[in-house]
Every structure is written in C-alpha cells, then in structure tokens.
C-alpha positions as CSV (number, residue, x, y, z in Angstrom):
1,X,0.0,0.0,0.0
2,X,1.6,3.6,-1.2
3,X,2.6,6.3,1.4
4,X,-0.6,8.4,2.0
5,X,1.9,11.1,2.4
6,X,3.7,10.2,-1.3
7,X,0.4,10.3,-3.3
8,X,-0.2,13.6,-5.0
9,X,-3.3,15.7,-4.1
10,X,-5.8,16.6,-7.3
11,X,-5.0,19.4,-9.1
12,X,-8.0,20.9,-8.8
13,X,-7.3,23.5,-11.2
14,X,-6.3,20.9,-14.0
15,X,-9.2,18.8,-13.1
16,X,-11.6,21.8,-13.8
17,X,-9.6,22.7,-17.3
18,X,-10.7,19.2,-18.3
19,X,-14.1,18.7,-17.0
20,X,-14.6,21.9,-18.5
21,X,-12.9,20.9,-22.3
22,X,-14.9,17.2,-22.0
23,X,-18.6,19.2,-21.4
24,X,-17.5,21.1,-24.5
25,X,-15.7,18.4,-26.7
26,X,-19.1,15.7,-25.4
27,X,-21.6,18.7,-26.6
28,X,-19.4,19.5,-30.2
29,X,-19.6,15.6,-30.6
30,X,-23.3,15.2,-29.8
31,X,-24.5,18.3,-32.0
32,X,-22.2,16.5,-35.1
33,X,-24.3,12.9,-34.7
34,X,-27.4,15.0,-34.4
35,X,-26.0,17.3,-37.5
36,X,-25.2,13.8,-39.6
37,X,-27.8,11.1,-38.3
38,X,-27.0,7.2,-39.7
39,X,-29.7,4.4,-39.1
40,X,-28.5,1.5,-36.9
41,X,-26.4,-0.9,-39.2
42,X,-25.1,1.4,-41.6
43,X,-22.0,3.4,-42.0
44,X,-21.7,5.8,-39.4
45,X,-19.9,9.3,-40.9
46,X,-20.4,11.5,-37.9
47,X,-18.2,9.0,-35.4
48,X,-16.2,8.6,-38.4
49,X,-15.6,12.5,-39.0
50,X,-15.8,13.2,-35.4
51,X,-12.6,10.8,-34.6
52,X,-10.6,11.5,-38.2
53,X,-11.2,15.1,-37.3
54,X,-10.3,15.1,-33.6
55,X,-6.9,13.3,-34.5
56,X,-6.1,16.2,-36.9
57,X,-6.7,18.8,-34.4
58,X,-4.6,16.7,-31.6
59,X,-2.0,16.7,-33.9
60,X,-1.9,20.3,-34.4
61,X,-2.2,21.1,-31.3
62,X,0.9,18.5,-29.9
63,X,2.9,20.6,-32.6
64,X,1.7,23.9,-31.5
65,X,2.4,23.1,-28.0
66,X,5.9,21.8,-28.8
67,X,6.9,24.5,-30.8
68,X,5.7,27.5,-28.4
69,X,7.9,28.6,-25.6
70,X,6.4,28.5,-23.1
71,X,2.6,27.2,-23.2
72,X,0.1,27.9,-20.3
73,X,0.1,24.5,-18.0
74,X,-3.9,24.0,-18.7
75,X,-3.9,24.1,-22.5
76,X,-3.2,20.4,-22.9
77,X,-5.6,19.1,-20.3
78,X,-8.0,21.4,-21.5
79,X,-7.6,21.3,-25.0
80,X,-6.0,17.8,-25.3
81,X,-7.8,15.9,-22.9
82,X,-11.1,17.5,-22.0
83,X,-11.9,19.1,-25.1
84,X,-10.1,16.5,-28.1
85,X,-10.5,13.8,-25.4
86,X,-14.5,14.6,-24.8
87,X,-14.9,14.9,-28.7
88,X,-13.7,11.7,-30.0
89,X,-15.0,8.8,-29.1
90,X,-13.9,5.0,-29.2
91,X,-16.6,3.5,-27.2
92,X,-19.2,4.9,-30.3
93,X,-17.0,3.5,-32.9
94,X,-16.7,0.2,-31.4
95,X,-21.0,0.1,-30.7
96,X,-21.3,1.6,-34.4
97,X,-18.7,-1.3,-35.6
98,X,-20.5,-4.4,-34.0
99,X,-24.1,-2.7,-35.6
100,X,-22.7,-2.8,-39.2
101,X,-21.5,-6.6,-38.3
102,X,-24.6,-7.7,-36.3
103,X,-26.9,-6.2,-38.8
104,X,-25.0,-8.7,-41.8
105,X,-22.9,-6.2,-42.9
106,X,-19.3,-7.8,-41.9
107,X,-17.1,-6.6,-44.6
108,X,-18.4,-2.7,-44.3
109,X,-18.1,-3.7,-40.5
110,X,-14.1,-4.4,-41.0
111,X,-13.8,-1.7,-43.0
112,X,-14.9,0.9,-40.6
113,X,-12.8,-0.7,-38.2
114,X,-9.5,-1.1,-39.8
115,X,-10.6,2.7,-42.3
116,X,-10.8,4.9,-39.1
117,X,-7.8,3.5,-37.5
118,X,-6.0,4.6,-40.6
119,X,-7.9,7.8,-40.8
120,X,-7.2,8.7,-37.8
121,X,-3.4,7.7,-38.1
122,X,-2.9,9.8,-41.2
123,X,-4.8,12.8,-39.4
124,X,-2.5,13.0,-36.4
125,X,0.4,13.0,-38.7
126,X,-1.1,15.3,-41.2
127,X,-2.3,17.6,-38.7
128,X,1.4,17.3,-36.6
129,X,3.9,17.8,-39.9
130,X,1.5,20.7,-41.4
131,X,1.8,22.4,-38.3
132,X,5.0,22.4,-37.9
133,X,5.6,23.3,-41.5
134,X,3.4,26.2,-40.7
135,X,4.9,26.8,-37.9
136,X,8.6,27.3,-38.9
C-alpha cells in the first residue's frame, strides 16, 4: 500500500480545465451525430468524422504546443484531454462497428474498423507535420 503522504493531491485547477474541455468536446460531438444522423447498421460518418477530425486537431495542437515557448500548464488538459479527449469517441466507434456486423454487414463492419484506424493515423500526422511546416 503507497505512502498516503507520497500520493499527490488533485490538481483541482487541471481537473476543472478538463471537466470543462470534455462538457465542450461531449456537446461539439453530440451536435455533429445530431448534425449527420445514420440508421443503426449502416455506415456511421459523424463517429467517423468526429474521430478523423479530432486526430487532426490533436496533432496540431501536440505541434503547436511543442513549438511554443512557453505554453500555459492548462492548455493540454483542456484542450488535449477535455476538449479533443470529450470529442472523439472510441466506445461509439466500437458500438457503431458491431451494428454494421450484427446487422450482416461484416465486410463494411471491417472496413470501418480497420478505415478509421487509418484515418485517424494519417490525421494526427497530417495535422502534426502541417503544423510544424506552418509553424517554422
């Protein structure tokens, strides 16, 4: 059992930054699946959209954030994880997967599953090395 005295307190302050960035990022989610509705089984383009384009923005901002000089300590738990971390979602695009394959639709099934991974690979990196480009 750990030292009560070597655990660290909360940060209540960075705790705030991202309950505060996930209300936001959960809400900009939400209003994109009501924006682009998809009946059970089929291909869903908001959760795809929603995580392609939250890897691109996490990208730009890890490259913003490396390449300032010296970044407030709340942008990347409020930004990063409550905002980009409330806005994606992999718990959706694991539900959305299973529909397209429980509905007998296996193949579009796997390629949701293996298309957003990829997606949302390139978009990190795109969104990283075009920020940087920018940013030099």
């Amino acid at each position: 059992m750990a030292d009560p005295a070597s655990v660290s307190r909360p940060r209540w302050d960075v705790l705030s930054a991202v309950g505060a960035g996930g209300a936001l990022g959960s809400l900009a989610r939400y209003g994109l699946s009501v924006a682009l509705p998809h009946p059970r089984g089929q291909f869903a383009f908001s959760t795809f959209a929603t995580n392609v384009s939250g890897c691109l923005l996490i990208g730009v901002l890890m490259a913003s954030l490396a390449a300032a000089a010296d970044p407030h300590r709340l942008l990347r738990p409020f930004l990063g994880v409550g905002i980009l971390g409330g806005y994606t979602t992999f718990s959706t695009y694991a539900t959305d997967t299973l529909d397209l394959v429980t509905a007998g639709r296996p193949f579009t099934g796997l390629a949701y599953a293996f298309g957003t991974v990829a997606a949302a690979l390139v978009a990190v990196y795109a969104g990283h090395e075009i920020t940087r480009a920018v940013k030099q």
